[in-house]
C-alpha positions in Angstrom: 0.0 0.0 0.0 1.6 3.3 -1.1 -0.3 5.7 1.1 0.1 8.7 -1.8 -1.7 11.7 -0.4 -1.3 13.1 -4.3 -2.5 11.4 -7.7 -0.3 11.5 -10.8 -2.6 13.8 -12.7 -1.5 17.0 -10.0 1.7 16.6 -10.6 1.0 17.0 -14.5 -0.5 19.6 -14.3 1.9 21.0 -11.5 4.7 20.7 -13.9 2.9 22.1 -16.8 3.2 25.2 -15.6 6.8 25.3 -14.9 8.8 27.6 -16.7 12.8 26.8 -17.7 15.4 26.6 -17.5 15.8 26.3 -13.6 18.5 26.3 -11.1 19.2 27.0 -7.5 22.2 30.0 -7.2 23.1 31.2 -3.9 23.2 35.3 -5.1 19.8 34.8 -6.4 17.5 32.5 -3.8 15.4 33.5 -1.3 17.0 33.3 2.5 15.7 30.3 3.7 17.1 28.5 0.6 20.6 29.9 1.4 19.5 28.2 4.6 19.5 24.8 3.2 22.4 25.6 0.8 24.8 26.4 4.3 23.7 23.1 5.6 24.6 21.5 2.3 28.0 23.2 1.5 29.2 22.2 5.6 27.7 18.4 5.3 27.8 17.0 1.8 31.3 14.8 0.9 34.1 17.1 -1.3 35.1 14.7 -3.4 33.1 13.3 -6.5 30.0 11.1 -5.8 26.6 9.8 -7.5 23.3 11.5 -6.4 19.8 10.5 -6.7 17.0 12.7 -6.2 13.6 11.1 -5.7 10.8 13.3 -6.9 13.5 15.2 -8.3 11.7 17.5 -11.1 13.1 19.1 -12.8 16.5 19.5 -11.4 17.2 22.4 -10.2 18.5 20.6 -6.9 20.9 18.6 -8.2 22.2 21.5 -10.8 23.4 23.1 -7.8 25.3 19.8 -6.9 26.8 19.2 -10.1 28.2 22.5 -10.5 29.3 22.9 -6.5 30.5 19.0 -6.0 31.0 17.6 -9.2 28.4 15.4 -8.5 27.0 12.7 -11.2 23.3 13.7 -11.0 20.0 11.2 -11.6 16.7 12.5 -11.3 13.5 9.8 -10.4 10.0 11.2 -10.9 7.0 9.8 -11.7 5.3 12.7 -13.6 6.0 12.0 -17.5 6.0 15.8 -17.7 8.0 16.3 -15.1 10.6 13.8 -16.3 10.3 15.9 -19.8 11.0 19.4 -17.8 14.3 18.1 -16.2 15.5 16.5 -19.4 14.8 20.2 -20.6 15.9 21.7 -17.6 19.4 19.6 -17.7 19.6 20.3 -21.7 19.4 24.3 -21.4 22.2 24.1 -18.2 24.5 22.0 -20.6 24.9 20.2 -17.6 24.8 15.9 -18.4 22.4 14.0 -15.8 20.2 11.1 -16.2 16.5 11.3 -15.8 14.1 8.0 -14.8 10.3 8.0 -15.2 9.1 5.5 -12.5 7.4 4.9 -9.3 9.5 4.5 -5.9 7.1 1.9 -5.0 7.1 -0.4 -8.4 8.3 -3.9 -8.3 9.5 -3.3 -12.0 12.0 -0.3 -10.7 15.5 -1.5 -11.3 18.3 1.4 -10.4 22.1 1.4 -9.7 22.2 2.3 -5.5 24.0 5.8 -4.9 26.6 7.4 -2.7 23.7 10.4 -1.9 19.9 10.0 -2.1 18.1 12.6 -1.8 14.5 14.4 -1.5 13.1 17.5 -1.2 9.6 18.5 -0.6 8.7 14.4 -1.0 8.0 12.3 1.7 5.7 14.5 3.3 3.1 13.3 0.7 2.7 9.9 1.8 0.7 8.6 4.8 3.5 6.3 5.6 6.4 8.3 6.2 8.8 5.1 7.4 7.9 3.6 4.0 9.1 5.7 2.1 11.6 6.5 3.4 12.8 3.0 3.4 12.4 3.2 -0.5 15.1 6.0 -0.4 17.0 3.6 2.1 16.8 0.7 -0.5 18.5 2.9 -2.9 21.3 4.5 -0.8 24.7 2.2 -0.8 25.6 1.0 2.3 27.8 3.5 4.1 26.2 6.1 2.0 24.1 9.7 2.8 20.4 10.0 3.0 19.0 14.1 2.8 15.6 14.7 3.5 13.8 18.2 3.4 10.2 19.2 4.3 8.3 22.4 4.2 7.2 23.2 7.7 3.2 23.6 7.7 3.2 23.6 12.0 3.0 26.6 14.5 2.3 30.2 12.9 2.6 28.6 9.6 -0.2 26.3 10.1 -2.2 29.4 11.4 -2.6 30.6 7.9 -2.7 28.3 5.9 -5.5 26.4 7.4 -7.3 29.5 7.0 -5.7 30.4 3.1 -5.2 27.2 1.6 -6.8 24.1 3.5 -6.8 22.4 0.7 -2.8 22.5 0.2 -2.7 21.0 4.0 -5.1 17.8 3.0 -2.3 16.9 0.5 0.8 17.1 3.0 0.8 14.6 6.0 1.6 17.2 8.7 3.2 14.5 11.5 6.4 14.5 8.7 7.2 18.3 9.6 7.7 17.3 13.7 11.1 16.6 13.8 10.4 14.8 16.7 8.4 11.8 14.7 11.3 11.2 12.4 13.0 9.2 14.9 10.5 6.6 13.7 12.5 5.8 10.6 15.5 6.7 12.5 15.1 3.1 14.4 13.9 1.5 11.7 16.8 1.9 9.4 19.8 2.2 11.9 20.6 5.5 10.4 23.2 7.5 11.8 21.8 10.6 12.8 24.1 13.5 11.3 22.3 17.1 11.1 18.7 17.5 11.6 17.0 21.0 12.4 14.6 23.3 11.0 16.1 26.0 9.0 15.9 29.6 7.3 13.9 30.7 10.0 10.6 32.6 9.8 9.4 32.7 6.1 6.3 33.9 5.3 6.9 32.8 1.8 5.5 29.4 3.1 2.0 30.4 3.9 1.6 33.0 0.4 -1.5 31.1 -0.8 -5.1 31.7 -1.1 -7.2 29.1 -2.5 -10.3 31.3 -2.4 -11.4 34.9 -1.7 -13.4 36.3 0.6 -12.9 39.5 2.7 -11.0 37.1 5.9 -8.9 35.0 3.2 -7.8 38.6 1.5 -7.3 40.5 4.6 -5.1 37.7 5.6 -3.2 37.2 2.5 -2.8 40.9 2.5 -0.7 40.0 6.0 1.3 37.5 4.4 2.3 39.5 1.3 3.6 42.5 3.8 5.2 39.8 5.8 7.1 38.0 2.8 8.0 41.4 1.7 9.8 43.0 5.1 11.1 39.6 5.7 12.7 38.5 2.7 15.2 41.6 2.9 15.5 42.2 6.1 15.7 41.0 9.5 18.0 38.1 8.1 19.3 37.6 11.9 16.5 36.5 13.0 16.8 34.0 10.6 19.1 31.7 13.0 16.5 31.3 15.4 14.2 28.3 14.5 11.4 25.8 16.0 8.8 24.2 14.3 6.6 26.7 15.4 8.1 29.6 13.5 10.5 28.1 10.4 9.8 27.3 7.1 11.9 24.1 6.8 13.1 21.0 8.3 16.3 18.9 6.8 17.7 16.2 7.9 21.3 14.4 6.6 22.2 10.4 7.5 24.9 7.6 7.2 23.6 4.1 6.3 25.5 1.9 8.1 27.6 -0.6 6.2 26.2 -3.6 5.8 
């Protein structure tokens, strides 16, 4: 039993929309991004590896680690379109990488294991967080480094949205973004434990939605917009104070153990 809180048919139409070509730059992304970036530059090996990203469409993650590691880079998604964006995506970089269309959970799947596998903005769409994650496990060679990264819908965060966009909440299983649960698959998979924090502190960016208007909903997303716009340029120290009550992101970074 997969457990997807999302059909196929969002994430074509999701991807549809996307416009190219896309990569992550440090002088260019939003704080909280840098965030991650910090976390990545201090944790991830130096010298040449193999990186998967799972639900990795359409690369703009692993551009950044080809071009700041040297990294060989494979994308996995199940979206046809989004398979056809990072193919795209990779092309107008001129950066090489390999792009699968499949489904982490298929029998059929058959895929080299990697030194890094990776996900961003993932697991957090399936009921069953420790089986999933176990799919990225299956994948990972032993000895080798497991990232995870989830938007953080809790605290303040929650406040809004559940007000703005309910509808974006149904589709994310919220116990992923307590950092507290992960030690779940923690135990499960022997995994040694090697960052794990939110990051990029307060971002109102996460809760910019509004699924439908009315006077609360545009009062509120009024808030928001004034929010993401004083905060994205300023205030950047208060941006090393985080709790799942207040930041927009929660990553995590593990060793297999050897087998």
């Amino acid at each position: 039993m997969q457990n997807k809180l999302t059909e196929k048919h969002y994430w074509e139409n999701y991807w549809k929309g996307i416009d190219l070509p896309m990569e992550i730059k440090r002088e260019s992304s939003a704080p909280n991004i840098v965030a991650e970036l910090d976390v990545f530059d201090q944790y991830f090996p130096k010298e040449k590896k193999s990186v998967l990203e799972i639900g990795g469409a359409p690369g703009q993650y692993l551009a950044y680690f080809h071009k700041e590691f040297g990294y060989s880079i494979n994308c996995l998604d199940y979206s046809t379109i989004g398979c056809e964006k990072a193919r795209e995506n990779f092309k107008l970089l001129n950066i090489p990488g390999r792009v699968y269309n499949g489904d982490i959970f298929s029998e059929d799947l058959q895929m080299d294991a990697y030194d890094v596998v990776c996900s961003f903005g993932f697991i957090e769409h399936f009921s069953d967080i420790t089986a999933i994650v176990g799919r990225h496990v299956a994948l990972l060679k032993p000895g080798g480094m497991l990232v995870l990264g989830v938007p953080n819908f809790l605290g303040i965060n929650h406040w809004f949205l559940k007000r703005l966009a309910p509808g974006l909440l149904a589709i994310h299983n919220l116990k992923s973004m307590d950092a507290s649960s992960w030690s779940d698959f923690e135990e499960a998979f022997h995994l040694e434990l090697i960052f794990k924090q939110y990051v990029g502190g307060f971002e109102p960016g996460v809760f910019l939605q509004r699924e439908q208007k009315s006077l609360l909903n545009n009062s509120l997303f009024f808030i928001a917009r004034l929010l993401n716009r004083v905060f994205r340029n300023n205030f950047r120290w208060l941006r090393k104070y985080n709790s799942k009550n207040t930041s927009g992101y929660l990553l995590g970074i593990y060793r297999k153990p050897l087998e």
